[in-house]
Structures are given as C-alpha cells and as structure tokens.
C-alpha positions in Angstrom: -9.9 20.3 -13.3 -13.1 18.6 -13.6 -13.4 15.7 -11.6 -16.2 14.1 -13.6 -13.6 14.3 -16.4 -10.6 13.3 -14.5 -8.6 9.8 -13.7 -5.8 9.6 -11.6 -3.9 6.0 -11.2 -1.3 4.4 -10.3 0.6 1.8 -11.9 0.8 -0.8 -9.7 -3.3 -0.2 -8.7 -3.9 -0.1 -12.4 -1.9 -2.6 -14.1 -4.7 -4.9 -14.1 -6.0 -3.1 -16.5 -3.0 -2.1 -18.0 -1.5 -5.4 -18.0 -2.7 -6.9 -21.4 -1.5 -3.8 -23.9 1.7 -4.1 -21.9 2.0 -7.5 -23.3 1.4 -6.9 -26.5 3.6 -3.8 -26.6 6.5 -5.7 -25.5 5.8 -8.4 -27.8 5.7 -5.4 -30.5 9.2 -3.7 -29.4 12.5 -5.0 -29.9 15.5 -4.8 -27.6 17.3 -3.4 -30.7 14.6 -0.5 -30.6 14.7 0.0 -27.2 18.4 0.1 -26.9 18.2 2.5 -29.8 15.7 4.8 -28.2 16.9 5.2 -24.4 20.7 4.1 -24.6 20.6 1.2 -22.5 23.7 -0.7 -22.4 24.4 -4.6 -21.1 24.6 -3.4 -17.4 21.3 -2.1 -17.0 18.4 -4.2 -15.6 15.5 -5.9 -17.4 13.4 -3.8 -15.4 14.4 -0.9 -17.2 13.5 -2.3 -20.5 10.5 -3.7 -19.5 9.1 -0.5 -18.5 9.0 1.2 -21.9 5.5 -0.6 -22.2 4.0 -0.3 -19.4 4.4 3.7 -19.7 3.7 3.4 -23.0 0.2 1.4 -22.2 -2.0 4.1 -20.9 -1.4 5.9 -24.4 -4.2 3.7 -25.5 -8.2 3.6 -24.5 -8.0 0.0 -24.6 -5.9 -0.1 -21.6 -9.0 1.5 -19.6 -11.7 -0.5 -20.4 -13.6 0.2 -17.3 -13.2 4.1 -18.3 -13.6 4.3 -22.1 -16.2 0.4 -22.6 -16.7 -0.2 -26.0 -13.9 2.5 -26.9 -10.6 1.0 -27.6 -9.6 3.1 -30.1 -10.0 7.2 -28.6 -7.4 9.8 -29.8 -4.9 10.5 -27.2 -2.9 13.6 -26.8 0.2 12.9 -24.2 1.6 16.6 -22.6 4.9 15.8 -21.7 8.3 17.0 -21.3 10.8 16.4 -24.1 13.0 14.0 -21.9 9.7 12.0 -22.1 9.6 11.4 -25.9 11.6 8.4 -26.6 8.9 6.8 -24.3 6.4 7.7 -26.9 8.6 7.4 -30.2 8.0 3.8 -29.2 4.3 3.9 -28.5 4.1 5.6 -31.8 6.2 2.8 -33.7 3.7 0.1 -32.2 1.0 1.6 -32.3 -0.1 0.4 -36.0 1.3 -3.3 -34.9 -1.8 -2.9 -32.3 -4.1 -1.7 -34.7 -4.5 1.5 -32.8 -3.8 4.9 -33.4 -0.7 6.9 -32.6 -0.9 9.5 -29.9 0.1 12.9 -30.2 2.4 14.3 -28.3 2.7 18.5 -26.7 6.0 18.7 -25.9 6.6 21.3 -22.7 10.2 23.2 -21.6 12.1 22.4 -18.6 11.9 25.3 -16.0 15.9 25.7 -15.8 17.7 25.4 -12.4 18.0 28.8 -9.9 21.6 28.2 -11.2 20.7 28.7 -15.0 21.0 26.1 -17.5 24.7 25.8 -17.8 25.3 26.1 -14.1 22.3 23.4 -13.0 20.2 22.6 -15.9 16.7 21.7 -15.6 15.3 22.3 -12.0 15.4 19.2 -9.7 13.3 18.1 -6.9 16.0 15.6 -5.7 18.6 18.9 -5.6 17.1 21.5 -3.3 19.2 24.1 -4.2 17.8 24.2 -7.6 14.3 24.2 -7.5 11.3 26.3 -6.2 9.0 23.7 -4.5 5.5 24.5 -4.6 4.8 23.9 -0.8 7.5 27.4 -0.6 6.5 29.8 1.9 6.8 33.4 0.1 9.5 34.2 2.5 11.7 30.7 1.2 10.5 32.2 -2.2 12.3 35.2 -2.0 15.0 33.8 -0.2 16.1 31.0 -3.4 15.2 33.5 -6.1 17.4 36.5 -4.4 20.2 34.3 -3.4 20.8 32.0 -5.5 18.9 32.6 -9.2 21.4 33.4 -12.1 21.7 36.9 -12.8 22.4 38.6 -16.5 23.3 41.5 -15.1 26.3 43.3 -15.2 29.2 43.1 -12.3 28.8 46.8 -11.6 25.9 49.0 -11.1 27.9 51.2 -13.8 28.7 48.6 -16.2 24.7 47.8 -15.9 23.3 51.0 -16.8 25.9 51.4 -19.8 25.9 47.9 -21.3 22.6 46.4 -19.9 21.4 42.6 -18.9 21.2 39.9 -20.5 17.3 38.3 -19.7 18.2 35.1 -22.5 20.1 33.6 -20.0 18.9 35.1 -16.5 17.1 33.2 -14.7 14.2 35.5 -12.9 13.2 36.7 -16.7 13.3 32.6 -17.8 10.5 32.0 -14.9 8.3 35.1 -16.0 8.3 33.8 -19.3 6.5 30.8 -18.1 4.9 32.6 -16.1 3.9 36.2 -16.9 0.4 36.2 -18.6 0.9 39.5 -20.3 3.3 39.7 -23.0 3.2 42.6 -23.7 4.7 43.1 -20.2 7.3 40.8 -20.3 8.3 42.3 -23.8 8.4 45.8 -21.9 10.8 43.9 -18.9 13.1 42.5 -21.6 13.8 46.1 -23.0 14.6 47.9 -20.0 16.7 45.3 -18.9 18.5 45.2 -21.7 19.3 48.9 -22.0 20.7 48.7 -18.5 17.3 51.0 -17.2 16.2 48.2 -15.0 18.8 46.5 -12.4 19.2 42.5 -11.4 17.6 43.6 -8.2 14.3 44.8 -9.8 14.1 41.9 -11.9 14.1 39.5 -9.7 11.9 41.2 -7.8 9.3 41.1 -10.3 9.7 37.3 -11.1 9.0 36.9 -7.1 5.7 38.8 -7.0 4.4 36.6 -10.5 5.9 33.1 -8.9 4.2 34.0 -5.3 1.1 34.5 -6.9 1.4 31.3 -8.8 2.5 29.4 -6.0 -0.7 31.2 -3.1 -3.1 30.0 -6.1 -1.7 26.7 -6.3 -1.6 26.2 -2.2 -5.1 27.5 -2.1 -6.2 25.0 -4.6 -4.2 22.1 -2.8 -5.8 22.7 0.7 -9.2 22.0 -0.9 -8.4 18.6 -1.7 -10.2 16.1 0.5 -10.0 12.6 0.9 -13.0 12.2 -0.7 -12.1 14.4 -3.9 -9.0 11.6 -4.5 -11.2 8.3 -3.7 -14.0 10.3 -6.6 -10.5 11.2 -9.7 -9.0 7.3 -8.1 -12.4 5.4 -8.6 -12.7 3.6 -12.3 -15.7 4.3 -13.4 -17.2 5.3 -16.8 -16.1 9.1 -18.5 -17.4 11.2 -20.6 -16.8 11.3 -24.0 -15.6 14.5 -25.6 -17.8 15.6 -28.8 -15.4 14.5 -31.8 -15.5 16.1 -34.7 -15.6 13.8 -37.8 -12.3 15.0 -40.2 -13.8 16.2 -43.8 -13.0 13.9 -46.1 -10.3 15.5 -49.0 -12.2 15.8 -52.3 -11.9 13.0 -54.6 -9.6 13.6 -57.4 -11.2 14.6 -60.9 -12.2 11.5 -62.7 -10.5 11.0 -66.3 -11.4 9.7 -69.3 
C-alpha cells in the first residue's frame, strides 16, 4: 500500500474525531431501523445498538477532519464482506438526513471453512480447525489443506476416474479460485477434475503450492513492518486527494414550443 495514502485507526484513538457524525447518525436512525436491519431482539444490550453509528461514521470525510480539512463531503467506496452490509444499508439511509453522500459498497466472498460450506461455513479465526492462518508455516499448510479440506472427489480411485469430482463444492478448487491468477488455468483444473483425469490428491496439491505462495508473499511483506511504518499509516495528518473526475452532465432535453 502507500503509506502517504494510507490511515489506520482505531476506534477508541479516533472517536474524537469520530464522535460528532456518530451523534448525529444515531439521532438519524431509529431503533425500529435498527432492529429491522440486524435482528436485535429486547435481550440484547444498548451497546449493540449503539454501535451501528459509530461503524457507520468513518463512511464519511467529515468524520476525519484532520485527514480530509475543508473536505466533508469525499466519495467513499467501503470493501466489505456481505455480513457487513446491514451496517451500511444504514449509513446509506442517513446519509441524505446528513447532507452527505452515500457510500458505495464492493461486496467480497467468504473464503468457506477447510470443512466446506455446509460442513463449517465461512472460515473462522476463533475455530482453528477451519481456517488457514496467515502466520501458517508451509508444513501446517499442507497439513490443514490435506487433512482436513473437503474433498469432491469420489470414494474410490475407480469411481473417480469414471464419474469424476465435483470442484463446486471442494474446497482446494474454492481457494484457487480466489486465488489462482490465471484463469485460464483454473478453467483447465476444473475440467480434468471433473472428467475424473485429475485425483483429490493432485488437487489439493495444487491449491497448496498457490496458497504457500500467497501466504511466503504475505509473511515477507509483514516482516518489513517497523514500528516506525505504524506510528507514519497511525499519525492524522493531511492526505492526498485523488484527481476526481467531474461526471458529464446528461444533455438537456429538447426544448419545445
């Protein structure tokens, strides 16, 4: 990333900051939204309501006027994963009540479970047996993805080579499709493992060679980070504008007579 371009916060270090939009975001929602978007029933605490807003806040350039002065009204685009949106079906609801524009949101896939969606669902830091962690040693790699990943293979070496695999739902194929650049490749993969040409075994080797290289790039990338590289993203401090570019105007209609 590029650090000139780049802020990293926390909330509690930020809020601050953050603290006035939050206001007036909660003052913009109502419990019968809230309740509406996330489900929240008598038993839960106010906490939980409350923070709606303040994850909603940082949606907005006013909420970082140390970052973006005289620029309270930037675009914002918010990457997220789809268990994220409600969040942001709010901000988008109050957004005109603040006079500000909605963000957009890019919504990204879950990574499924070694277990496969029906057996784990999404992968889970907090369940250990699901997930690859990206501290993994190439050994621990190849140790989760061969013992434990989902497999649409066949029972029987036979069976495989006359019926073939299923990569929709195996697991080692779902990873190189996040992961595979080429897909061309990974289009090649799905065919020979669905005629029955290439075995469980082979496939999930190939998904460990891609994720290893992911993961050395990654590792190689986090051991670089110094103490002085988070003070510089952690620091408020002014950014850099992007160049926007102004949207044509549509033509005016004909005029009649």
């Amino acid at each position: 990333f590029d650090v000139e371009r780049t802020f990293l916060f926390k909330d509690t270090d930020a809020i601050h900051d953050l603290y006035p939009n939050v206001l007036r975001i909660q003052r913009s929602v109502t419990y019968s939204q809230a309740r509406a978007a996330f489900g929240f029933v008598d038993s839960d605490s106010i906490g939980k309501v409350a923070f709606s807003a303040v994850q909603a806040a940082p949606a907005f350039s006013s909420s970082f006027p140390r970052l973006f002065p005289n620029h309270p009204d930037l675009p914002c685009l918010v990457p997220c994963a789809i268990d994220q949106d409600p969040y942001f079906r709010i901000t988008r609801d109050a957004a005109p009540k603040l006079g500000r524009r909605k963000p957009a949101l890019l919504h990204s896939k879950f990574i499924p479970a070694l277990q496969g969606e029906e057996g784990g669902g999404k992968m889970s830091g907090s369940e250990g047996a699901t997930a690859i962690f990206l501290s993994d040693t190439p050994k621990q790699l190849a140790s989760k993805v061969n013992k434990h990943a989902f497999s649409g293979g066949q029972a029987t070496l036979e069976e495989h080579r006359r019926l073939g695999g299923d990569p929709s739902i195996d697991v080692s194929f779902r990873y190189l499709e996040f992961f595979l650049e080429d897909d061309q490749e990974l289009a090649e993969i799905a065919a020979s493992y669905r005629s029955g040409a290439l075995l469980s075994g082979e496939l999930k080797a190939k998904a460990i060679k891609c994720i290893t290289g992911v993961l050395a790039h990654h590792q190689a990338a986090r051991a670089e980070v110094t103490d002085a590289l988070l003070e510089a993203v952690q620091t408020p401090r002014p950014l850099p504008l992007p160049t926007l570019t102004p949207r044509p105007q549509d033509p005016a209609p004909p005029s009649t007579v």
